[in-house]
C-alpha positions in Angstrom: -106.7 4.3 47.5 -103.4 5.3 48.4 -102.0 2.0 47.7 -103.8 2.6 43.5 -101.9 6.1 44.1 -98.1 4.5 44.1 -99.4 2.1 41.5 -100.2 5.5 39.3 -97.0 7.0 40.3 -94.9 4.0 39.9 -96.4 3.5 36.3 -96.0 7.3 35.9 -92.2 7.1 36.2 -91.9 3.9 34.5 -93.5 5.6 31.2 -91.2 8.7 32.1 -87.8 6.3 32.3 -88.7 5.0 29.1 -89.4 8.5 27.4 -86.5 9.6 28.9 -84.2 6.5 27.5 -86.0 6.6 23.9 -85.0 10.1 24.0 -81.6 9.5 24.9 -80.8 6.8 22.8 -82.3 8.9 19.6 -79.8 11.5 21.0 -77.2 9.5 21.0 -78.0 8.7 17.2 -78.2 12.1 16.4 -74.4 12.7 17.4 -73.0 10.0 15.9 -75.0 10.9 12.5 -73.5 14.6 13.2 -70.1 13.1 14.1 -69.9 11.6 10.7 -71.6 14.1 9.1 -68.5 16.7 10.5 -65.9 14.1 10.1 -66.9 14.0 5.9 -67.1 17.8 5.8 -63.7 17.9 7.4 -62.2 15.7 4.8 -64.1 17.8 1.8 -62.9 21.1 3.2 -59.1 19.9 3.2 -59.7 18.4 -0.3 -61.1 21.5 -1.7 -58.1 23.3 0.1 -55.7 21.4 -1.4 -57.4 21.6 -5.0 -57.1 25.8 -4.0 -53.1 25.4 -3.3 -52.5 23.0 -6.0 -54.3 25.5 -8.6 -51.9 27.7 -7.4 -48.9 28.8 -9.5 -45.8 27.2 -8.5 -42.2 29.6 -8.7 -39.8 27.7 -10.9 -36.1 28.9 -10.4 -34.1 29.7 -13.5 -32.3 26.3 -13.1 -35.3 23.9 -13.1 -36.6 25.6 -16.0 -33.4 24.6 -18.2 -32.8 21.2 -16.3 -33.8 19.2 -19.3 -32.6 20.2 -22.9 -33.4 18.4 -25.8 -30.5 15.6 -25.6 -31.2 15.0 -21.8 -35.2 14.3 -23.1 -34.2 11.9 -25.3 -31.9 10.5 -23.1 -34.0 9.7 -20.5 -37.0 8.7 -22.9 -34.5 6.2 -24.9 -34.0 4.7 -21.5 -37.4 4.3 -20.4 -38.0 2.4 -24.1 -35.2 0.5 -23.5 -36.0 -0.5 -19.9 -39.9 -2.0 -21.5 -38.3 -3.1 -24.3 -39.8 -0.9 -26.5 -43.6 -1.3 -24.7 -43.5 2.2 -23.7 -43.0 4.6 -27.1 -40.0 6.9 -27.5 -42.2 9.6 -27.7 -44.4 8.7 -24.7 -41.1 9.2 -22.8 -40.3 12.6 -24.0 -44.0 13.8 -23.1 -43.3 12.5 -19.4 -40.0 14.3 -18.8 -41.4 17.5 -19.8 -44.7 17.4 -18.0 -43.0 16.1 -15.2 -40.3 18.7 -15.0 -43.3 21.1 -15.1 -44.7 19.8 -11.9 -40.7 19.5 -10.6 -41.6 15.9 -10.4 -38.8 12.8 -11.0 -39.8 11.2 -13.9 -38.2 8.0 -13.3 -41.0 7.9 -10.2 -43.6 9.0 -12.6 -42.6 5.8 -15.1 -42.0 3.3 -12.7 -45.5 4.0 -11.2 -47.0 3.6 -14.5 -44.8 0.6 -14.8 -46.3 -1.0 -11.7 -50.2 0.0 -12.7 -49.7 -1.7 -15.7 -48.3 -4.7 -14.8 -45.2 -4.2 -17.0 -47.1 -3.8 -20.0 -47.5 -0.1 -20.7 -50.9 -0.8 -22.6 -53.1 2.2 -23.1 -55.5 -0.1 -23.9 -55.4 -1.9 -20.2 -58.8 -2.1 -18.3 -58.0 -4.0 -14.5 -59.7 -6.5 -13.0 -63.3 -5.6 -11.3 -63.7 -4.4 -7.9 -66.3 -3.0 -5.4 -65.7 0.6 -7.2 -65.7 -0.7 -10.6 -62.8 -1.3 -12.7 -59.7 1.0 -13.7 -58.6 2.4 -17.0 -55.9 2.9 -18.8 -52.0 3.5 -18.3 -52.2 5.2 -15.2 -55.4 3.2 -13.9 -58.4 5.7 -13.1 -61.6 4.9 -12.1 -64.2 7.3 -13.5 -65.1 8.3 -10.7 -61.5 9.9 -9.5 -60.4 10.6 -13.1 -63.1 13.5 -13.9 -61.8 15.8 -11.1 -58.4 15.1 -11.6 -58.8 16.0 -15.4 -60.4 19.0 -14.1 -57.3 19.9 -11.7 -55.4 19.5 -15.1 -57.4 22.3 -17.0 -58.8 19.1 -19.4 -61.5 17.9 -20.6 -63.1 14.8 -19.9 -64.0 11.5 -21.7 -64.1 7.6 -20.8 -62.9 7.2 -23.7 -59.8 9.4 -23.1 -58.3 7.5 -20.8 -57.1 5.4 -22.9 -55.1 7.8 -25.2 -51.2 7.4 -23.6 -50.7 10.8 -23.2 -53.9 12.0 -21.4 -53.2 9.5 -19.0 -49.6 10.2 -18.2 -51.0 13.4 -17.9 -53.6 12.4 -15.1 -50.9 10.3 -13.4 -48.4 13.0 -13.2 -51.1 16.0 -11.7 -52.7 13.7 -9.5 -49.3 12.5 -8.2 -48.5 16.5 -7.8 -51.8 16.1 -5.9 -51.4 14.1 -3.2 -47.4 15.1 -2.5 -48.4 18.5 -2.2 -51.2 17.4 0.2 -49.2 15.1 2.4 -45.7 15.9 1.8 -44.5 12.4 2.0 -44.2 10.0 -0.9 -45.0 7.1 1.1 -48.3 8.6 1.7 -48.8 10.5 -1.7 -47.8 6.8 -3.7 -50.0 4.6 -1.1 -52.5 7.4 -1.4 -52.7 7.2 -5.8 -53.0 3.2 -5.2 -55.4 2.8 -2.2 -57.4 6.1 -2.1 -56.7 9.1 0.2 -59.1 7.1 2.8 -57.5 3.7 1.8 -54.2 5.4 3.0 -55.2 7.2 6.0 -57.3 3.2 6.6 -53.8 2.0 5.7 -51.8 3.9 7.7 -54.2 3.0 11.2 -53.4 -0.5 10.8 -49.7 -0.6 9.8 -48.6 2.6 11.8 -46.9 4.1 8.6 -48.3 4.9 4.3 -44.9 2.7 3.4 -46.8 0.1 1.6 -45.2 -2.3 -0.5 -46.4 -0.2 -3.6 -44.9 2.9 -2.5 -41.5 1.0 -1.5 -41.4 -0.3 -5.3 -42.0 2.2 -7.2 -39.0 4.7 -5.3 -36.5 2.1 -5.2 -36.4 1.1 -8.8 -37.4 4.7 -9.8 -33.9 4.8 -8.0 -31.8 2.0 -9.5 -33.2 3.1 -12.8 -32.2 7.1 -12.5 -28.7 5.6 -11.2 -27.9 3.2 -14.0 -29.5 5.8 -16.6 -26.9 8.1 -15.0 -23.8 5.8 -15.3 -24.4 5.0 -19.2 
């Protein structure tokens, strides 16, 4: 009897070990599901903070205000036509100086990032190549789903059919670009950011050490060699 006794036990404990590592495991689940869970609410909190700051009016000194008169648009807007050999319009130019300028953005980086995105071609028209997330549209290459909040940042409305007019989408470019260099304060990250994703950079940035992509390298130094040479003629 006593011997069917520690038989019971033993089979006791053995169903208790069991519960006990069920139950553990399931735990374990649970906080990884949570971990994920806080880790997504983190990154929505800081993207709806930044929306906040970035709806936020900016102080413009005096100065900035009167940086570009009329000749200096056209200026910079003949150049820009001149540089794509007349692929991106006169007019297309002035609209990106002064929007930039708004957002105290350089609009040589604001061009040469279009530049880039469009392969040199400047076509409104442009729809790239399919991916996992669909495909991207227009100059300034949205997908629709990152284009309808951005356009929403911008105090416009939205249509898929939008994105290809020129101007909305220089539009886009230029607030979203205000976006992510008021978020990370670094145009590595903010350019690498526009190209990969905010969690394509932050991916980006774990593997290489650093947001300099190749992209983000690019588009500063010609946005460089272009301002300079605009400069000196």
């Amino acid at each position: 009897m006593r011997k069917d006794f520690t038989v019971a036990l033993l089979g006791i404990v053995s169903i208790t070990v069991i519960i006990l590592l069920i139950s553990l495991k399931q735990y374990s689940t649970q906080i990884d599901a949570l971990t994920k869970e806080n880790e997504q609410l983190s990154l929505q909190t800081q993207k709806l903070e930044s929306e906040i700051n970035f709806s936020k009016p900016k102080t413009i000194k005096s100065d900035q205000m009167n940086y570009a008169t009329w000749g200096e648009l056209e200026n910079i807007a003949t150049s820009f036509s001149n540089d794509s050999e007349g692929a991106f319009k006169k007019s297309w130019g002035i609209y990106l100086v002064n929007e930039s300028k708004k957002h105290e953005l350089d609009p040589y980086l604001i061009y040469e990032l279009l530049k880039v995105e469009t392969g040199g071609t400047f076509d409104p028209k442009l729809v790239g190549p399919e991916t996992k997330y669909g495909h991207a549209y227009g100059m300034s290459q949205f997908m629709k789903n990152t284009a309808p909040w951005i356009a929403n940042m911008a105090d416009l409305p939205y249509d898929d059919e939008l994105l290809f007019d020129p101007y909305y989408s220089i539009k886009l470019s230029i607030v979203y670009l205000d976006f992510l260099h008021q978020q990370y304060n670094d145009w590595n990250e903010a350019l690498t950011a526009y190209h990969r994703g905010m969690a394509g950079m932050e991916a980006y940035k774990q593997a290489n050490g650093s947001a300099k992509s190749n992209y983000a390298i690019k588009i500063q130094s010609n946005a460089e060699t272009h301002r300079t040479v605009a400069f000196a003629n």
